[in-house]
C-alpha positions in Angstrom: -9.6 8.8 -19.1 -10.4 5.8 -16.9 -12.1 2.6 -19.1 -14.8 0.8 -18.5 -13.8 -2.1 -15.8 -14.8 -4.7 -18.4 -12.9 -2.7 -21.2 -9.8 -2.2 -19.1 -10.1 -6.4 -18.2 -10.7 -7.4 -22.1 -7.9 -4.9 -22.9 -5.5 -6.6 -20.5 -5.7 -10.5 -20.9 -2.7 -10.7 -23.4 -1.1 -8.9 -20.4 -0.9 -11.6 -18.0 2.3 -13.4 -17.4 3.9 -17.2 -18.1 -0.2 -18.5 -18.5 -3.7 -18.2 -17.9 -5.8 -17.1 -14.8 -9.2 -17.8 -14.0 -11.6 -16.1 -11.7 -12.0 -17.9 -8.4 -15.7 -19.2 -7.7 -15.9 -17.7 -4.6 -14.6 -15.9 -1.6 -14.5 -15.6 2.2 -16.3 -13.7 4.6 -19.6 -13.5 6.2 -20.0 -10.6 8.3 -22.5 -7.6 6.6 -20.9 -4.2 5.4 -24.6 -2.5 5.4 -24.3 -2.4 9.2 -20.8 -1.2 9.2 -20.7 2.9 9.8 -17.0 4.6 10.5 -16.0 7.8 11.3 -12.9 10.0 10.9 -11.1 12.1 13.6 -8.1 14.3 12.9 -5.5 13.6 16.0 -2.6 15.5 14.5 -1.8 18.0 11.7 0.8 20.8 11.5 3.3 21.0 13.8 2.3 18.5 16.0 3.6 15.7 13.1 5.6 14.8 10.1 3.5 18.0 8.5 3.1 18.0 4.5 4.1 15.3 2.7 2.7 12.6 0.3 3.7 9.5 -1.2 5.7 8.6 2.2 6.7 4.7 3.5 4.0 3.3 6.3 4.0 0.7 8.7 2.7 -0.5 12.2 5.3 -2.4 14.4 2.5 -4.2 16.5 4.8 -5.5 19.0 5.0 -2.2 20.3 2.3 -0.4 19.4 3.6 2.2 17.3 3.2 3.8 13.4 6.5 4.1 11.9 6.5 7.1 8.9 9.9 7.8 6.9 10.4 10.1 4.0 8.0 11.1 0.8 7.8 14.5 -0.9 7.1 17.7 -0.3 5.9 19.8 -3.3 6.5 23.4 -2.1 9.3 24.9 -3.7 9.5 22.7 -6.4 9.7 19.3 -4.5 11.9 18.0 -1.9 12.5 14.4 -0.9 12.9 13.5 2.8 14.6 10.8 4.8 13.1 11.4 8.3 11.8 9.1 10.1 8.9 9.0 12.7 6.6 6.9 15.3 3.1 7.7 16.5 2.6 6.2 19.9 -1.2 6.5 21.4 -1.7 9.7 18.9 1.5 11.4 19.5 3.9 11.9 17.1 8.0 12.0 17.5 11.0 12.5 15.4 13.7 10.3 15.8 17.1 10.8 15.3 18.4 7.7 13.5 22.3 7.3 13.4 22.1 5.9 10.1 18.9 6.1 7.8 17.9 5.3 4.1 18.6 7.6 2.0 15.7 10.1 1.0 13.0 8.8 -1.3 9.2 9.0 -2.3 7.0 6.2 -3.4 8.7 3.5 -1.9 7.2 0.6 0.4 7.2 -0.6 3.4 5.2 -3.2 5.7 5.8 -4.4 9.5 6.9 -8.5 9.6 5.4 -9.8 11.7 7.1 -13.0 12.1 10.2 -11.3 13.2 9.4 -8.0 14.6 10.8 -5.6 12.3 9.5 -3.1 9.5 11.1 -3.7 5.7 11.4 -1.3 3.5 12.3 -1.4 -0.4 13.1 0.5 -3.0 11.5 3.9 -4.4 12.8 7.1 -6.0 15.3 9.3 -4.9 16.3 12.9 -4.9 18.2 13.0 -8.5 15.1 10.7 -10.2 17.4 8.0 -9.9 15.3 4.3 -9.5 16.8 2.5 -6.1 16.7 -0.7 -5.4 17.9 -1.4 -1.5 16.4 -2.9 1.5 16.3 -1.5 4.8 14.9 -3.2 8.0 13.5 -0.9 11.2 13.1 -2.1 15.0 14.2 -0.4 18.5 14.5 2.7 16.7 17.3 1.6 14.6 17.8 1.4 11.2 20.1 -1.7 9.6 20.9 -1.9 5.7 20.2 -5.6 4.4 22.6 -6.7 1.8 22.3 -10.7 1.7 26.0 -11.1 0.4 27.7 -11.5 -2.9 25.4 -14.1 -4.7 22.2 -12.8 -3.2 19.6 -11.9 -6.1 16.7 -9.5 -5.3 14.0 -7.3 -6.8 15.5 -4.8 -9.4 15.4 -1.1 -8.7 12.2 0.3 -8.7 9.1 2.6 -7.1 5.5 2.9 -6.9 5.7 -1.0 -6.3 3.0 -2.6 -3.6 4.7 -4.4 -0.6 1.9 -6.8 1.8 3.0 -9.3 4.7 1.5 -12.2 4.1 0.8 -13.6 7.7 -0.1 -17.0 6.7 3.2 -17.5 4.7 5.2 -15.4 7.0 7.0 -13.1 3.8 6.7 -10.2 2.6 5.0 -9.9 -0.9 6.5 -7.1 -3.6 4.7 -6.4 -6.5 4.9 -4.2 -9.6 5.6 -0.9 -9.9 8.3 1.3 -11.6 11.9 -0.2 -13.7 13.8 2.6 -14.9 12.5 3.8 -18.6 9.3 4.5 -16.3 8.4 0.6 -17.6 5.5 -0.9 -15.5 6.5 -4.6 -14.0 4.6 -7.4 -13.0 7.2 -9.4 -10.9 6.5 -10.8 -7.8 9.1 -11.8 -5.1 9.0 -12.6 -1.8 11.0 -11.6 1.1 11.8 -14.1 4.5 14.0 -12.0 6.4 17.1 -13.3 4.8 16.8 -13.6 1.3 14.5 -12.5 -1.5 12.9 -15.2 -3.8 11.2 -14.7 -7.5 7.9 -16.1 -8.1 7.6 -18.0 -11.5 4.2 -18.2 -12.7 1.0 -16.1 -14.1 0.4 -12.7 -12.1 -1.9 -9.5 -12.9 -1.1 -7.4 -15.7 2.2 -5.1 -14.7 1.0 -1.5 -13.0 2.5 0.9 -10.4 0.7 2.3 -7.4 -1.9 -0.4 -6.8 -3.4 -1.4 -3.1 -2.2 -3.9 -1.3 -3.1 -5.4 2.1 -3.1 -9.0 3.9 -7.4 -10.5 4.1 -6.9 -12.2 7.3 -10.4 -14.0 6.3 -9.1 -14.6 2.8 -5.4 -15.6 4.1 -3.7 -14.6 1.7 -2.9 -10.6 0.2 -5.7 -8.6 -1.8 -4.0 -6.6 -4.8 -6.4 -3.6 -6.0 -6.1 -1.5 -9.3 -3.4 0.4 -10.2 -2.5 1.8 -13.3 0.0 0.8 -16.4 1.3 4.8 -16.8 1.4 8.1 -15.2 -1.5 9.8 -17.8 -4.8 7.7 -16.4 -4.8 6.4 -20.0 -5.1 2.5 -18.8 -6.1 2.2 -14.9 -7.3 -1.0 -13.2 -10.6 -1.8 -11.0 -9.8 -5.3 -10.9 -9.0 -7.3 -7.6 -6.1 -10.4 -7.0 -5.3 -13.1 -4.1 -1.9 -13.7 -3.9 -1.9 -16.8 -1.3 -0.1 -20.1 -1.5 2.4 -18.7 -3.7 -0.1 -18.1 -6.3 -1.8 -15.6 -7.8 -6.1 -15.8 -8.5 -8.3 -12.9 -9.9 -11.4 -12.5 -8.2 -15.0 -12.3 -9.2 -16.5 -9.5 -11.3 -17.9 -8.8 -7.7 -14.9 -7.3 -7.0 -14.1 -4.8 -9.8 -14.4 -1.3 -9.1 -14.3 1.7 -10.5 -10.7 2.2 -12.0 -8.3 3.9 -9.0 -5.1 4.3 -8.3 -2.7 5.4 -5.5 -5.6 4.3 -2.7 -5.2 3.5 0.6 -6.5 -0.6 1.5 -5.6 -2.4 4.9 -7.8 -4.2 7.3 -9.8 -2.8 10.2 -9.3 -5.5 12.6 -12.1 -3.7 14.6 -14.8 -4.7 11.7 -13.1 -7.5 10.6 -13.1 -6.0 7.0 -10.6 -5.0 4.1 -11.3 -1.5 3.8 -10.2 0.4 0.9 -10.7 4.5 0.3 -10.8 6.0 -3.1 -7.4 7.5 -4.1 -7.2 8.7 -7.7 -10.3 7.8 -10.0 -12.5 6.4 -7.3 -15.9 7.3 -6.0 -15.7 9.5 -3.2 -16.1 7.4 0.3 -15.1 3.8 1.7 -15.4 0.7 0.3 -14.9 -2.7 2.3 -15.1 -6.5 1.2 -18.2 -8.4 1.7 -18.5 -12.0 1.1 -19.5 -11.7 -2.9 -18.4 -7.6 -3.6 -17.0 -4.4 -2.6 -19.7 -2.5 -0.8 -19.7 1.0 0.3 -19.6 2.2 4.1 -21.7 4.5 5.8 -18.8 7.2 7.1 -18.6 10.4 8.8 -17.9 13.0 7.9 -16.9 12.1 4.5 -13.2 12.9 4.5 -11.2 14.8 1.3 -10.1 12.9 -1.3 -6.4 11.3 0.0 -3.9 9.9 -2.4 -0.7 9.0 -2.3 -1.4 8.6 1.8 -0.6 4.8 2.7 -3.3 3.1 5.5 -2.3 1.2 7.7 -4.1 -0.8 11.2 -2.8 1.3 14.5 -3.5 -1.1 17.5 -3.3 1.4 20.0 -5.7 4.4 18.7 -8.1 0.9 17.3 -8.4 2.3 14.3 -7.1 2.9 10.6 -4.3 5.7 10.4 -3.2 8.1 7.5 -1.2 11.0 7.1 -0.7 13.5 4.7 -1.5 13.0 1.4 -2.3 14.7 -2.1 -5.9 16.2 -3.3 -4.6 15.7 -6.8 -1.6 14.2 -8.3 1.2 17.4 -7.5 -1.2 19.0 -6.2 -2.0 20.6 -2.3 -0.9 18.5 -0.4 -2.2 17.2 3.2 -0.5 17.4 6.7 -3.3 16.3 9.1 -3.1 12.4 10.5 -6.6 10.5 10.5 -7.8 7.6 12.3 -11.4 6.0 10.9 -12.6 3.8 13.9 -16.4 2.7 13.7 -19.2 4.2 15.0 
């Protein structure tokens, strides 16, 4: 049963890592979320997409436009991993035939660098159970293995971790997630392209399947709740800034309701962080004002989606999920959503 926000905070202090952390006085952003109003449209589902599946890698290569979705799980006949990969272009979906491709896996990550014009993907879980702990990077359709050489060091194996690009630093941020022994983390590292880096210092308390997106007001990358096991015995409505290299809780404006497995990005169209309700949550859309999460006005008010990354699409100007789970193993999704505003 989810705790009390406070509760769950009080509960995890001891939690935190190599120090103390103190709330920050205050945030950014000025805009009003009262006279925000979205709405949801269904562009694909069926055979016109990737079809079922949940707990799949997301990203949106904005140099050219285009949604890039690879693997996740399929629960029909007692579960099936995938490897495929595919790119949504202007609302159309396409399979592409990769030479070579990551192996199959669920509950991995994966963000688009910016910087350097290629999606990177880490870790996850594989077909046998089996924890993995590789790095893949995606551009011109192509897949290439990263293996940074014999005295390279990098995140251990792991899934249900949270992956952001921070745009101001120019890395990619892991967080989190799953060691084998199904142990909850609460390592950060950071990725340039070339190497991965550990980050010393105090973080949030470890969890698994958190949000996590880049605040282009806030410069720096917004980690949202979580939770510390697979039973909802000890979830998180807390909220983190990781900029600078350094990790701040925010204000008790920003706890929540205790979630998990949510979808967060930013709508570059409202100029907000937008985050949906995954597991725990309060049915409908929340987005960042200046001193709180506040709800949005949206339309219809779509089924509960977890296990469904969210990502910005600049073509279709919207938000973009696919697939997804009403309930942890439960029926699972295979329509592709855009939430625009009204």
């Amino acid at each position: 049963m989810c705790q009390l926000v406070n509760d769950c905070r009080a509960g995890r202090t001891k939690g935190i890592l190599a120090g103390s952390i103190s709330r920050a006085s205050s945030v950014g952003g000025n805009i009003s979320s009262h006279s925000l109003a979205f709405r949801w449209e269904v562009i694909a589902q069926g055979g016109e997409g990737p079809g079922v599946r949940s707990r799949h890698c997301f990203a949106h290569d904005r140099e050219i436009a285009t949604t890039v979705l690879v693997g996740g799980i399929i629960w029909q006949h007692g579960g099936t991993v995938h490897s495929d990969t595919w790119e949504l272009q202007n609302g159309d979906w396409q399979w592409i035939d990769c030479s070579s491709t990551p192996v199959a896996r669920h509950r991995g990550a994966m963000v688009y660098d910016a910087l350097r014009g290629f999606c990177v993907l880490f870790g996850g879980q594989g077909s046998r159970g089996e924890m993995l702990g590789d790095t893949w990077l995606y551009s011109n359709r192509r897949w290439r293995r990263w293996r940074g050489g014999w005295f390279a060091s990098g995140p251990r194996p792991r899934c249900g971790h949270s992956l952001a690009f921070d745009e101001d630093a120019g890395v990619t941020v892991l967080f989190g997630g799953i060691a084998e022994g199904d142990i909850s983390v609460a390592d950060t590292w950071l990725f340039d392209g070339r190497r991965w880096h550990s980050v010393s210092g105090a973080s949030p308390p470890a969890r698994r399947y958190a949000a996590f997106a880049y605040d282009p007001v806030l410069k720096g990358a917004v980690l949202h709740g979580g939770s510390e096991d697979d039973h909802g015995q000890r979830q998180f409505g807390d909220t983190w800034l990781f900029r600078a290299g350094t990790w701040s809780l925010l204000p008790n404006g920003f706890d929540t309701d205790c979630r998990d497995d949510h979808g967060m990005a930013c709508h570059h169209a409202a100029s907000k962080l937008v985050m949906l309700d995954g597991l725990g949550g309060h049915r409908g859309v929340l987005v960042r004002g200046p001193n709180a999460w506040q709800p949005a006005t949206v339309t219809p008010l779509h089924p509960r989606h977890q296990c469904a990354p969210l990502v910005w699409d600049s073509a279709l100007n919207g938000l973009v999920l696919h697939g997804g789970e009403a309930r942890h193993g439960g029926p699972q999704m295979d329509a592709t959503l855009v939430l625009r505003v009204e």
